[in-house]
Every structure is written in C-alpha cells, then in structure tokens.
C-alpha positions as a printed NumPy array, in Angstrom:
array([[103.4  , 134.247, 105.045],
       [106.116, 136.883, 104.821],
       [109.831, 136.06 , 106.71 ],
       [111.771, 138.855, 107.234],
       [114.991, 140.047, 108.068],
       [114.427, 142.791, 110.391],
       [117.003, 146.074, 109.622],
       [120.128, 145.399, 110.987],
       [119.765, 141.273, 110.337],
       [120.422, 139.05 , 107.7  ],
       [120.803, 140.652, 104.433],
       [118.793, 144.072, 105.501],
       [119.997, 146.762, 104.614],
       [121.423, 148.556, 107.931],
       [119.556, 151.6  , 108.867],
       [119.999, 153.827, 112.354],
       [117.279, 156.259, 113.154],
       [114.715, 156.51 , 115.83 ],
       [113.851, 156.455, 119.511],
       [115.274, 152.696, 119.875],
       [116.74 , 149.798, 117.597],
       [112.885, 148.67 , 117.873],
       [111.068, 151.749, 117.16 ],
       [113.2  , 151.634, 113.835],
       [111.948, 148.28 , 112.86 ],
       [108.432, 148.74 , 113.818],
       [108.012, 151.476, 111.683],
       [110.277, 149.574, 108.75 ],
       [107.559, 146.593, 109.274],
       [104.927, 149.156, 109.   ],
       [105.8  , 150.614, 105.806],
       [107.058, 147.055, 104.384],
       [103.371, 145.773, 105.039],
       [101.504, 148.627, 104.146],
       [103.216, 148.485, 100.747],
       [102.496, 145.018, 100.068],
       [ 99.051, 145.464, 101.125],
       [ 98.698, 142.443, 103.046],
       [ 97.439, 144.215, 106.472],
       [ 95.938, 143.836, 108.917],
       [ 97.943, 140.939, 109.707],
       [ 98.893, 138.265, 112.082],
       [102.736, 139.396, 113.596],
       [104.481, 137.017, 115.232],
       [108.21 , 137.231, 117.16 ],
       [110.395, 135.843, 119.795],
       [112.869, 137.768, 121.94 ],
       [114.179, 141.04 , 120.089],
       [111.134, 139.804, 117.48 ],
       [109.019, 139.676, 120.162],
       [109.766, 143.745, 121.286],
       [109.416, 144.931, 117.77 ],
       [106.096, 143.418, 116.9  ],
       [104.63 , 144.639, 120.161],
       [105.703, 148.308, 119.618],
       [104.432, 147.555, 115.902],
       [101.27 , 146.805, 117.471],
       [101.145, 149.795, 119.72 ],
       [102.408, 152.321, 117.101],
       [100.491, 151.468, 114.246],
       [ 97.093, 148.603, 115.159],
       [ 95.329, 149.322, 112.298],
       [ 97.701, 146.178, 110.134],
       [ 97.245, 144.001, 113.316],
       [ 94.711, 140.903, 113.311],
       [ 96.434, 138.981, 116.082],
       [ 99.875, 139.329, 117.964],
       [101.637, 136.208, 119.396],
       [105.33 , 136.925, 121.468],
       [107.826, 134.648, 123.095],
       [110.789, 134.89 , 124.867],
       [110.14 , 138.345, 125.662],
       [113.32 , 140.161, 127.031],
       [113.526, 142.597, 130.472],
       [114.912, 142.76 , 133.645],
       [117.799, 144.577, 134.892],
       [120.422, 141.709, 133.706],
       [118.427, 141.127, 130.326],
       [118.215, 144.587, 129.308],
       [122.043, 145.231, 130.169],
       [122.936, 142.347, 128.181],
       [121.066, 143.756, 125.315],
       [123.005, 146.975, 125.295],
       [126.22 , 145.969, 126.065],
       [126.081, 143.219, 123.238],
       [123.857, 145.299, 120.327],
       [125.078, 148.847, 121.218],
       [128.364, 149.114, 123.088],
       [130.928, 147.525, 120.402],
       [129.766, 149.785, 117.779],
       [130.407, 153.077, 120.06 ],
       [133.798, 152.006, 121.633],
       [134.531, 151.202, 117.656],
       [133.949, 154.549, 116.443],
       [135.214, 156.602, 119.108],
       [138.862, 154.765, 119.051],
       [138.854, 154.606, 115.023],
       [135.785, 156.571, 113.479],
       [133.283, 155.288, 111.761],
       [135.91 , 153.364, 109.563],
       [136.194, 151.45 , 113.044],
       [132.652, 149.857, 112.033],
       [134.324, 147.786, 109.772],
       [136.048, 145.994, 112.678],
       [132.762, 144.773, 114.416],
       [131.944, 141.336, 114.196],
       [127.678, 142.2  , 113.697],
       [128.526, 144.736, 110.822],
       [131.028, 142.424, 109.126],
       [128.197, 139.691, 109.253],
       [126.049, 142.058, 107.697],
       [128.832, 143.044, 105.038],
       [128.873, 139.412, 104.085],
       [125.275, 139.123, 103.688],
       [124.57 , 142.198, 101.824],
       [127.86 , 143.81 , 100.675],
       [126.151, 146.912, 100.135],
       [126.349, 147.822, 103.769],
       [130.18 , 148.64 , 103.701],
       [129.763, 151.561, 101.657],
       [125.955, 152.481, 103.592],
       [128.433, 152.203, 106.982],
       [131.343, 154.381, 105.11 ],
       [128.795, 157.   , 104.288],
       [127.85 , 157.613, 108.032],
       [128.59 , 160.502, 109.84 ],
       [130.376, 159.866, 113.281],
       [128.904, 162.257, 115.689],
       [125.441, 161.626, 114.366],
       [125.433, 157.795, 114.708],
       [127.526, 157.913, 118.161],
       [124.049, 160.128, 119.01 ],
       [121.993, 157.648, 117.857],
       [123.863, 154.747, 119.352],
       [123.598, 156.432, 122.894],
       [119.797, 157.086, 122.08 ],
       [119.863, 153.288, 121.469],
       [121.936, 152.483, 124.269],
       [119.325, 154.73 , 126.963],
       [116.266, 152.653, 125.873],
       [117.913, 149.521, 127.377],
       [118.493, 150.912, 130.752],
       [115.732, 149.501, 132.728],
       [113.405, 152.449, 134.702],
       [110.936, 151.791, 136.405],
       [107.416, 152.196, 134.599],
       [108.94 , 150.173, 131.416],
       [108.456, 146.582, 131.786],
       [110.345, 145.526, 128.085],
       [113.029, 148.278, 126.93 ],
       [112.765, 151.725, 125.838],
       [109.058, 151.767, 125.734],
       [107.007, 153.168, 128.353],
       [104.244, 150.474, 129.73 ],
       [100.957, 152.785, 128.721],
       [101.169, 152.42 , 125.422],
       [100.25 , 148.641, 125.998],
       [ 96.632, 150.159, 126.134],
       [ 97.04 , 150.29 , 122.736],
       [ 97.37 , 146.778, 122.106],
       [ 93.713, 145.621, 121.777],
       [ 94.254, 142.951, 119.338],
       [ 93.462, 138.846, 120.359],
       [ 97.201, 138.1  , 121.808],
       [ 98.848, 134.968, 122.657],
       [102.118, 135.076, 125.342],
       [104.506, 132.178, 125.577],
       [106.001, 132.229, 129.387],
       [109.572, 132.947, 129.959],
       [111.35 , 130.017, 131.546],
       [111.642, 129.746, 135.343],
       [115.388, 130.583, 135.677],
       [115.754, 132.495, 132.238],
       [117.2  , 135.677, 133.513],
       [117.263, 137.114, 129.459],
       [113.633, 136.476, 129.036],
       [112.112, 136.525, 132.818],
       [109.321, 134.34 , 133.157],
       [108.434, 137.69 , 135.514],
       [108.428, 139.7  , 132.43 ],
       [105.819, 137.322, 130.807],
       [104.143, 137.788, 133.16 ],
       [104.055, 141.588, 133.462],
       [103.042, 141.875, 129.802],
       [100.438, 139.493, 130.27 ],
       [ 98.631, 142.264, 132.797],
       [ 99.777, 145.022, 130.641],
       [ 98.064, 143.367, 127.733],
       [ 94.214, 143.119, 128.792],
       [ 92.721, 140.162, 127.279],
       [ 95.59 , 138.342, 126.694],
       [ 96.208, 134.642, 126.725],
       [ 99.225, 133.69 , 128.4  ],
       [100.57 , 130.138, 127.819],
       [103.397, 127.691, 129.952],
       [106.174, 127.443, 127.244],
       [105.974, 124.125, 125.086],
       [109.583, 123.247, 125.216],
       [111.06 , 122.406, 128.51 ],
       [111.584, 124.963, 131.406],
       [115.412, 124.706, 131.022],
       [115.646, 125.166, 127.364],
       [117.48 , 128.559, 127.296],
       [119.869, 127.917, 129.804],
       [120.741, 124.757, 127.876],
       [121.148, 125.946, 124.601],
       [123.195, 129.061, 126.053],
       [125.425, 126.152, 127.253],
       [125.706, 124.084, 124.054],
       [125.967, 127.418, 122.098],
       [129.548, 128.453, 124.256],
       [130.407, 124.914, 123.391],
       [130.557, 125.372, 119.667],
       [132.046, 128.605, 119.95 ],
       [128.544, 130.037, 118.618],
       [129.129, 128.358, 115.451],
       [127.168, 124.86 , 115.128],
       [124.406, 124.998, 117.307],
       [121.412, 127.773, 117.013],
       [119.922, 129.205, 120.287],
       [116.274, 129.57 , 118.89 ],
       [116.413, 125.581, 117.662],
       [113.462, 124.609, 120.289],
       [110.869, 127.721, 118.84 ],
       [109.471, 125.594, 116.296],
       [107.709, 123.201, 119.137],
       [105.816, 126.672, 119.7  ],
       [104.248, 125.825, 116.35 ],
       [101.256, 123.783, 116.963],
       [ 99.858, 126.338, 119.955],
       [100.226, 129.102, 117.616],
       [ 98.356, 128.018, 114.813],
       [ 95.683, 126.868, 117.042],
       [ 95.268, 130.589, 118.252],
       [ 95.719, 131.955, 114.723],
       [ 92.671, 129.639, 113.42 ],
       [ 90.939, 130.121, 116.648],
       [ 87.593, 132.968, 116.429]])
C-alpha cells in the first residue's frame, strides 16, 4: 500500500504548474508510481482525493487496476468553496505583499512546518508567474456547464474504463452533492455506485463539531474508515 501526501499537503514539497491544482497531482502520482514500478494499481480517494485519482485515471489508465472515489466535490456552492478557500488567500497575499506575502497564509505556513524546505521553494517564486497560475487554478473551479467535478471537461470520463466503485454523496451535503455522485456514476459506464456506509448526515455533522473546536481537535474525514469493509470487498472482488 503506498499513503501519500499529495503536492501541496503534508510534508510535500509545494509545486504550482498545470491546467488545475489536480492536473498537477495526477501527473505527480503518475510519475511517483511509474518510478516505483508498482502499476497498474488500485487508486483510491475521497473529496479533493477523489478528483485527482479520477483525472489520474483519465490521463494516464495504463497504472489503473481499479478506481474507488468518495465524497466527490461539485456544484455551484462546492466548487466556489473550493476556490475561495485553496486559491483566493494565496492571490490577495501576493498582490498586497508579493510573494513574500505567502509567508502570511495559514496553508503555506502549515506546509513550512511540515517540510521547512518550502519557505525558501515559496521565496524562490516569481510573482507574476504564480498569480498566472493561481488564476489558471482559480478558473477550473468555476462551475460550466459540460463539467460535472472541476476544471475537467466530462468526455474524458470515456476514458475511465477501469472496474470503479462510487460512494454516494450525502442527501443534504452541498460540498459533495449526492447529485454529483450521481452524475459521475453515468459518466463512468460500468460503474458501481454505492449508498454511503456512514450515516446520511455525517458531513454536515462533523462540519459542525469541526467549527466547535476551532478546526483543531476534531478531523472532518473521521467517519471514512467505515468505507473500509465495502472497499476491500470490491478490491478482492473479480
């Protein structure tokens, strides 16, 4: 089994190229398996996990064996939330204090923490050519129509051919729409879409509990692992 933190998480190194945030880490998993050698692959994800190992799977099948994906984001409200909380600080930071203004940013001093490294790799960027980045990032999650999750247009689901395995979106989750689920589901021919295994209220709970420990003793993702026995069912299924 190989855990990851994706670019940009954990102790990553931070990196800011390509079409999207998720087009980035698709092609970082890509090259991080293909050097191992361990594909083709099971690749597994939920929510911004969830995006990058379906555009993993569309951009580069060949180290896919199965895909499973939970808590998949879209929507108009989802989407904007995405942007405004993964993209937005970091521009309004550079444009008032350059990139020095990085430093200020709550995500990139997490990431300095982690992997001290990343102050200097954040230092050494030039300003006009991340603030042309960030608004590349930034486009991808404005929802249009013809994109179901953000920044990547629904045809190149026809690439996904592998066995996959959807966990529903809760009823009332407006950050991962039980609609969206849905959508993918059809998008994904052959797919097996499941109800979710923790109950139907779970995110809008946790996002309580989490604003009631300021974000700092309670985990939003806590209720994933009851996903556990459904996915290894699929995985050892033919």
């Amino acid at each position: 089994m190989l855990l990851w933190d994706r670019p940009n998480c954990g102790k990553s190194d931070v990196q800011f190229y390509g079409q999207s945030e998720s087009h980035m880490r698709a092609e970082t998993l890509y090259r991080l398996i293909t050097a191992l050698d361990v594909g083709p692959c099971f690749i597994l994800g939920g929510s911004g996990g969830a995006r990058d190992s379906m555009l993993t799977t569309m951009l580069h099948p060949e180290i896919v064996r199965k895909l499973v994906v939970w808590n998949i984001v879209g929507g108009v409200y989802g989407s904007f939330v995405l942007g405004g909380h993964y993209v937005t600080p970091s521009i309004l930071a550079v444009r008032g204090l350059g990139i020095e203004g990085l430093l200020n940013v709550p995500e990139w001093r997490e990431r300095i923490a982690e992997n001290p490294a990343n102050r200097q790799r954040l230092l050494d960027l030039d300003a006009d050519e991340f603030l042309k980045v960030m608004l590349r990032w930034l486009n991808a999650f404005v929802s249009k129509p013809g994109q179901t999750i953000p920044g990547v247009p629904d045809e190149m689901f026809d690439n996904i051919t592998v066995p996959t395995l959807i966990i529903r979106g809760g009823e009332d989750d407006w950050d991962h729409p039980k609609r969206t689920s849905l959508e993918v589901s059809c998008l994904i021919k052959g797919s097996k879409l499941i109800d979710p295994p923790w109950p139907e209220d779970a995110w809008e709970r946790a996002g309580e509990k989490f604003a009631q420990s300021g974000g700092k003793t309670f985990c939003l993702f806590d209720t994933w692992v009851q996903a556990a026995p459904a996915i290894i069912d699929f995985l050892r299924s033919s």
